[in-house]
KEROLO-183975 format. One record per residue (C-alpha): x, y, z. Coordinates in nm, 4 decimals. Example, Ala and Ser with C-alpha at 12.3 -4.5 7.8 and 13.67 -1.06 7.14 Angstrom:
! residues 2
        xx        yy        zz
    1.2300   -0.4500    0.7800
    1.3670   -0.1060    0.7140
This chain:
! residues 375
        xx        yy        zz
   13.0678   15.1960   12.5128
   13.0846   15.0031   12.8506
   13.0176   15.3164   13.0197
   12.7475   15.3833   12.8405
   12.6021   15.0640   12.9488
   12.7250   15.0720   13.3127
   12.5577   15.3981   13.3553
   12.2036   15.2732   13.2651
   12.2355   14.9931   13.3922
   12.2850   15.1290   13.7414
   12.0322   15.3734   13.6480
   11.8266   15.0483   13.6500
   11.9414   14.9311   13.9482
   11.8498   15.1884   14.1901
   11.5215   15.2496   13.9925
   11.4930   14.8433   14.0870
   11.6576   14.8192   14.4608
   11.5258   15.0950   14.6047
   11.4829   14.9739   14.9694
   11.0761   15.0022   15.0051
   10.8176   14.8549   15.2121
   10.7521   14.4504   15.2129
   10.3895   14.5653   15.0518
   10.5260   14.7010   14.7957
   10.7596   14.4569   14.6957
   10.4675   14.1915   14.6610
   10.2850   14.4583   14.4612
   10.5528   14.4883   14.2466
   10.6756   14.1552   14.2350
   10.6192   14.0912   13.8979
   10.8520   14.3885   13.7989
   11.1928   14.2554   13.9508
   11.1803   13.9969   13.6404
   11.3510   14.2679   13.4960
   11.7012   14.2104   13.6263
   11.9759   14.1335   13.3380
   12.2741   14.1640   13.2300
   12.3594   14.3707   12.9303
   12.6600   14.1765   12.8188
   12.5067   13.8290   12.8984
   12.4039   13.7798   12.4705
   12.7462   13.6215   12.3987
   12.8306   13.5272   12.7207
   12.7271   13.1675   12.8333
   12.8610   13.2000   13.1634
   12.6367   13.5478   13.2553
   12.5634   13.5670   13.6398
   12.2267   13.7409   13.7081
   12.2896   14.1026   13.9006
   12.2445   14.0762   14.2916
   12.0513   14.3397   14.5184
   12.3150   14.5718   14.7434
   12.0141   14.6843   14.9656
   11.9568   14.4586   15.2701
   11.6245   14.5910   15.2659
   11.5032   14.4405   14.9535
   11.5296   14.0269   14.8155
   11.8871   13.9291   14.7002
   11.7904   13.8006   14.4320
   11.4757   13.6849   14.2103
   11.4914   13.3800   14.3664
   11.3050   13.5459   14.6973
   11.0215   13.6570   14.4821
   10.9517   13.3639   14.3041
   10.6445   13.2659   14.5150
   10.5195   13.6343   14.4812
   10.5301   13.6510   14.1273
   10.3433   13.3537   13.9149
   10.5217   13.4580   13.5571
   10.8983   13.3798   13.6612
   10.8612   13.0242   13.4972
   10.7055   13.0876   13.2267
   10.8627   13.2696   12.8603
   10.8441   13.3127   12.5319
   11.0899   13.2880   12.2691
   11.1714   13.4424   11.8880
   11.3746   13.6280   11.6572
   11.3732   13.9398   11.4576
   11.5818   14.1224   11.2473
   11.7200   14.5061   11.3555
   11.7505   14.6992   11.0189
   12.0368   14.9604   10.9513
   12.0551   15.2578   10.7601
   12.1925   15.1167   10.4262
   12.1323   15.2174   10.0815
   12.0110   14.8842    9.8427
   12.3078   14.7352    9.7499
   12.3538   14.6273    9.3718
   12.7056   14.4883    9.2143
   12.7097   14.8451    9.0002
   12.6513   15.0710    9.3307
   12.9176   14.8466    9.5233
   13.1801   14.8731    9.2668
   13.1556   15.2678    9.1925
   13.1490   15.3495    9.5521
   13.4800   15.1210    9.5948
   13.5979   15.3607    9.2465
   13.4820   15.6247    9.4086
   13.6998   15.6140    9.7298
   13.9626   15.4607    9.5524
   14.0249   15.7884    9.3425
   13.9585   16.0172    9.6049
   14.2299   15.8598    9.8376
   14.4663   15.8158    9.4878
   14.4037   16.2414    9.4242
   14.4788   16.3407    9.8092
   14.8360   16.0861    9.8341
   14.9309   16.2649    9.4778
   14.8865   16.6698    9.6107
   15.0383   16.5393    9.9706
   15.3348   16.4042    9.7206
   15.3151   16.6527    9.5037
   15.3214   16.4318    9.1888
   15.1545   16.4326    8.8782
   14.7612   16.2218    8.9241
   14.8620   15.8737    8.7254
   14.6105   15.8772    8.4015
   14.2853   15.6754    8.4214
   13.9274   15.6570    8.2944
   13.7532   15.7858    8.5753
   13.5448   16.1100    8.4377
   13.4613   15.9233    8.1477
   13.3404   15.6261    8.3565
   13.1845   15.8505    8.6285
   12.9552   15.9642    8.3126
   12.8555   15.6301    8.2193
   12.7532   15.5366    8.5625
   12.5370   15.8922    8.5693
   12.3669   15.7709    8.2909
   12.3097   15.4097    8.3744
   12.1772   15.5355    8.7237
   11.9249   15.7095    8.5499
   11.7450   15.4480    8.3200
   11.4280   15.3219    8.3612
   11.5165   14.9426    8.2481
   11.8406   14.8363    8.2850
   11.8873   14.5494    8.0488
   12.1503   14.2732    8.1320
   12.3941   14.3704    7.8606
   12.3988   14.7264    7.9932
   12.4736   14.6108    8.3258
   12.7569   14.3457    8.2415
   12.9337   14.6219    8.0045
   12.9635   14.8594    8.3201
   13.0439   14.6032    8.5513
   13.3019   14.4777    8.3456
   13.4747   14.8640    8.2860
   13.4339   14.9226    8.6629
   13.6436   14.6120    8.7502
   13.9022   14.6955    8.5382
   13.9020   15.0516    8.6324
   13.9100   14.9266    9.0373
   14.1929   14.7074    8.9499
   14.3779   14.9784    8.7628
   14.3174   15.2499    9.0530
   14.3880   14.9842    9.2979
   14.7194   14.8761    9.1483
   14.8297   15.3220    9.1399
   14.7707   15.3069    9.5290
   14.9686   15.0277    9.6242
   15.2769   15.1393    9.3470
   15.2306   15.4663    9.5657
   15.2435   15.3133    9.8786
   15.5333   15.0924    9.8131
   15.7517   15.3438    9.6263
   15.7123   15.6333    9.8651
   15.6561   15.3554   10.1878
   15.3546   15.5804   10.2958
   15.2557   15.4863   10.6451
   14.8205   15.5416   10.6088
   14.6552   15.4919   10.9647
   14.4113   15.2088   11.0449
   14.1090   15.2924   10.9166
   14.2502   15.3606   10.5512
   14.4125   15.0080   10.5509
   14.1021   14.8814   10.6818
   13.9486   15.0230   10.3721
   14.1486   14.9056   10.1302
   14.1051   14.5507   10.2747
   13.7212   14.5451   10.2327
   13.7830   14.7069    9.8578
   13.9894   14.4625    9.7650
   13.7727   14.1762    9.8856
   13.4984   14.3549    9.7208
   13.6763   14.3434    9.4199
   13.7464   13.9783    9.4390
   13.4034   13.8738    9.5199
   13.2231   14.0639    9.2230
   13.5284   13.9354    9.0020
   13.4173   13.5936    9.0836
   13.0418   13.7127    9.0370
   13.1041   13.8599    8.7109
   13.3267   13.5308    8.5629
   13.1537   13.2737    8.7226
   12.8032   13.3544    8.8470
   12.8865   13.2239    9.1576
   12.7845   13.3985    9.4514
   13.0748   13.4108    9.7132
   13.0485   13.2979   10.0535
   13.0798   13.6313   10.3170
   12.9597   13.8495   10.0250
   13.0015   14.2544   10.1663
   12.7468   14.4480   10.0718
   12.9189   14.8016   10.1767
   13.2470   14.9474   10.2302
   13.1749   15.1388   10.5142
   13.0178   14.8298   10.6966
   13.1547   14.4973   10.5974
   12.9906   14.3359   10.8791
   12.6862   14.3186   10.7212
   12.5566   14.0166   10.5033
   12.1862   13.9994   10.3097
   11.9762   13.7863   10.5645
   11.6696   13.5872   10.3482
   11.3380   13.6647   10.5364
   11.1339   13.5483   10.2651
   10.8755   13.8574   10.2777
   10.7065   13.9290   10.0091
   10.7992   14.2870    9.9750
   11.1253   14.2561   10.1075
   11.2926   13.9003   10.0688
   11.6164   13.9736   10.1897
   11.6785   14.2385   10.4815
   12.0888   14.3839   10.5960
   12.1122   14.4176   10.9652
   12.1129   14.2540   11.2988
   11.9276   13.9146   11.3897
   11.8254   13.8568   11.7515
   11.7179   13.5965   11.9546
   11.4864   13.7602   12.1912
   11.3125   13.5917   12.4616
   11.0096   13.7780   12.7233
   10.9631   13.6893   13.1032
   10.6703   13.8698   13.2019
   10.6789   14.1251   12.9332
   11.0481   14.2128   12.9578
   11.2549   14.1262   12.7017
   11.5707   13.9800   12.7231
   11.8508   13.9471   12.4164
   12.0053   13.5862   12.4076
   12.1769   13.6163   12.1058
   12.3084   13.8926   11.8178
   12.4581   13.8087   11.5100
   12.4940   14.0364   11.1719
   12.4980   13.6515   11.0159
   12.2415   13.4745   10.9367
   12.1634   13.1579   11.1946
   11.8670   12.8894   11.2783
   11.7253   12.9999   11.5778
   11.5945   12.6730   11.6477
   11.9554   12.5643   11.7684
   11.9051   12.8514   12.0317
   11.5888   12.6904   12.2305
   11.8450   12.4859   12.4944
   12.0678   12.8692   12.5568
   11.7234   13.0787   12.6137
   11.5837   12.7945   12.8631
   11.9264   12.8135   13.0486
   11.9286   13.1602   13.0038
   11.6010   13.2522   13.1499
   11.6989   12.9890   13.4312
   11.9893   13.1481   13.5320
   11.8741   13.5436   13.5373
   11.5971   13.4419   13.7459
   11.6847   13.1406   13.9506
   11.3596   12.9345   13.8994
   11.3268   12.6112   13.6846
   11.1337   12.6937   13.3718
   10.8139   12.5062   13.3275
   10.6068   12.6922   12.9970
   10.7959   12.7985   12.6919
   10.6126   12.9430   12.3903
   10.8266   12.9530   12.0636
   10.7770   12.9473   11.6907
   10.7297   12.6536   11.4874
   11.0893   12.6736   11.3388
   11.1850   12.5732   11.7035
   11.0043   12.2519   11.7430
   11.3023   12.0391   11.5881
   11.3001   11.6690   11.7545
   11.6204   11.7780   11.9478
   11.4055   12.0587   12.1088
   11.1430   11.8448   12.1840
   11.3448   11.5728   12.3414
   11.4997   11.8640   12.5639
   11.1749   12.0157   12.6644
   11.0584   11.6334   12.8060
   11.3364   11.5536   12.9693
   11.3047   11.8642   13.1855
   10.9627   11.8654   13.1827
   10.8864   12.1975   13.0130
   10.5596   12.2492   12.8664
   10.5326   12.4291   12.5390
   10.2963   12.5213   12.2155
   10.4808   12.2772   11.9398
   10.2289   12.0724   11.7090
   10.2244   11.7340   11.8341
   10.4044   11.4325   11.6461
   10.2321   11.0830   11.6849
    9.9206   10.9999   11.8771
    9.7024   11.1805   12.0549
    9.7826   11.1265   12.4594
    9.5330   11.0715   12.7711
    9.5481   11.4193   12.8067
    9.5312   11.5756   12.4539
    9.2377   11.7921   12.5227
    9.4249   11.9721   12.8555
    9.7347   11.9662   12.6305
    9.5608   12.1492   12.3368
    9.4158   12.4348   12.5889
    9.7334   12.4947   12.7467
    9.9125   12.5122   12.3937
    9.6478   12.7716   12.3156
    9.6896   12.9832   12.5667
   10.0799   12.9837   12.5636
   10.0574   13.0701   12.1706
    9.8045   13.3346   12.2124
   10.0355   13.4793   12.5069
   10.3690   13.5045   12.2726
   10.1530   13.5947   11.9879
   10.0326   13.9055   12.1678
   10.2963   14.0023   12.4164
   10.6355   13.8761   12.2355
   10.5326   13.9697   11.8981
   10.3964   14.2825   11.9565
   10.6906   14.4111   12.1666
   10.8923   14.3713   11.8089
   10.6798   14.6370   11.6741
   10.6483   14.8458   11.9750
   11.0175   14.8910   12.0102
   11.0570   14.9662   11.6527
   10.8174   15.1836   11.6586
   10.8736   15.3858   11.9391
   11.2130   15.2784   12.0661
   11.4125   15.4040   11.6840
   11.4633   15.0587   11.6183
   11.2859   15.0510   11.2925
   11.5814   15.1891   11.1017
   11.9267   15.1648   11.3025
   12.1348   15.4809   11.1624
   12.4750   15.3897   11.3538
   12.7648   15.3685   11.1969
   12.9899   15.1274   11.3484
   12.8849   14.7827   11.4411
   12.9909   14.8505   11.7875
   12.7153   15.1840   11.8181
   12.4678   14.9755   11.6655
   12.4204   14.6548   11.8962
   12.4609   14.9473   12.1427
   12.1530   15.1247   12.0005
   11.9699   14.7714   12.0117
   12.0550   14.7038   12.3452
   11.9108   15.0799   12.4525
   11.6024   15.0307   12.2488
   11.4896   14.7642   12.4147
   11.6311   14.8016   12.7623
   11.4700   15.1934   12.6914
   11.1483   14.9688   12.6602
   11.1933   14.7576   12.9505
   11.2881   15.0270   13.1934
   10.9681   15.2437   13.0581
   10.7836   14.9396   13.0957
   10.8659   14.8790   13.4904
   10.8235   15.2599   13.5535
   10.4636   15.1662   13.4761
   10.4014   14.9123   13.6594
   10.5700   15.0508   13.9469
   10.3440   15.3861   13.8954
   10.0194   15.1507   13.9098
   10.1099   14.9830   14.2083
   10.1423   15.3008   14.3747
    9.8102   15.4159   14.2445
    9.6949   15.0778   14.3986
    9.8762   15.0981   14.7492
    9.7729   15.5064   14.7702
């Protein structure tokens, strides 16, 4: 994977570096915002990347009077769908029965032993027909529910006998497996019993990093894949954060303003964000460094409310446009609408391509008008 990424981002680097003309660098000044580092999400420490050419600036600092946008970004978060079927308690627990008696079947022919008696054709008819009514009423879901768990629990318990008695030695990803199946099966126990809904609840076996996020949409209230804090300089986007969790991305304002700081060396003085951001801790951070931004004021009206209501405009209608509409450009365009990895490590690779795709397409661009405009 970090070859992957090393290759485009050098890709990016000679597309950026290439030693040109002092006209053309002012001409494209606004383009070298584009510098980053692809692991710098998780990393707090995250150094921006440095020029080799001795013909071009070191570093975004040397540009920052050429370019007017370098202190100025916008911040939000979105959420990265995956390729997942709905999940429902009955579709979690016959896929787990499902695998279960599959893996039971192939350890018996290895052995050569007899398949240990259960209730799985009969059950795997029941769940045909359930799947196929139009209303499901609650008693017809408990009663399969309740035969499922005690046919998990039965199939479970021939597996481990198996594995004990014969001390099979199963590689990783089987014992991985049988991990997330059992936790399955003790989270929907504790569903079924109590009506309590777990804490961590897995939604599918073959990717138990995934949790229901709320949105709170009206069509689709709760969403499975990747939430990122995304912030633009300039129109290039820039990932500050990535969790399959659920988290406030208000507690992320202080990290993006450092952030921005350090990939591009200049102290940021406008910040547009949503209103889930303007928490008092936020707006005690953006006055004490003096950072302007689009929150709804608290308290009186200052000397300067008119000013401050113009500016706050203009920053809002700026992230409204530019930020928000690079969320549905990149999924789109970019195949970010509907992430169809398969591990969790090819799919905040796939993110991190769709958007750096984006960026990079986005620089070509402007570097393509700028030679229109110097020829």
């Amino acid at each position: 994977m970090y070859l992957f990424i090393f290759g485009f981002s050098l890709v990016l680097e000679m597309l950026l570096y290439t030693p040109t003309t002092p006209s053309k660098f002012q001409a494209l000044g606004t383009s070298i915002s584009a510098v980053y580092n692809f692991h710098c999400y998780n990393n707090s420490r995250a150094q921006p990347l440095y020029s080799p050419s001795k013909d071009g600036p070191t570093c975004l600092l040397d540009l920052q009077q050429k370019s007017g946008q370098l202190d100025k970004g916008h911040a939000a978060t979105f959420l990265l769908q995956v390729q997942v079927r709905y999940p429902t308690n009955e579709k979690l627990l016959w896929e787990s029965v499902e695998w279960s008696y599959r893996q039971l079947k192939a350890i018996c022919k290895a052995l050569g032993i007899k398949t240990p008696r259960t209730k799985y054709l009969k059950w795997q008819r029941c769940n045909i027909s359930y799947s196929k009514m139009r209303r499901k009423t609650k008693s017809k879901r408990r009663r399969l529910d309740r035969s499922l768990l005690l046919l998990l629990d039965k199939i479970d318990g021939e597996l481990g006998k198996l594995e004990k008695d014969y001390k099979l030695q199963m590689p990783e990803k089987y014992r991985r497996r049988r991990a997330t199946i059992k936790k399955i099966y003790t989270q929907q126990h504790q569903i079924f019993h109590t009506g309590e809904k777990p804490k961590g609840r897995i939604v599918s076996i073959g990717k138990n990093y995934l949790r229901p996020i709320v949105r709170g949409k009206e069509i689709k209230p709760v969403e499975f894949g990747a939430k990122a804090n995304k912030f633009q300089i300039d129109g290039i986007s820039f990932i500050e954060h990535l969790n399959f969790n659920a988290f406030h991305e208000g507690n992320r304002f202080q990290d993006t303003i450092f952030k921005a700081q350090r990939l591009t060396r200049t102290k940021t003085r406008l910040a547009g964000a949503d209103a889930i951001y303007a928490t008092n801790k936020n707006r005690k951070f953006a006055a004490k460094y003096n950072i302007r931004t689009d929150f709804k004021r608290k308290g009186r009206a200052g000397k300067h409310e008119r000013q401050r209501k113009q500016m706050a405009a203009m920053i809002t209608k700026e992230r409204a446009t530019r930020l928000e509409g690079s969320f549905g450009k990149e999924k789109e365009h970019y195949r970010l609408k509907k992430i169809k990895a398969r591990t969790r490590a090819t799919e905040t690779l796939w993110i991190f391509f769709g958007i750096h795709t984006a960026n990079a397409l986005e620089i070509g661009r402007r570097m393509a008008k700028a030679l229109q405009q110097v020829a």
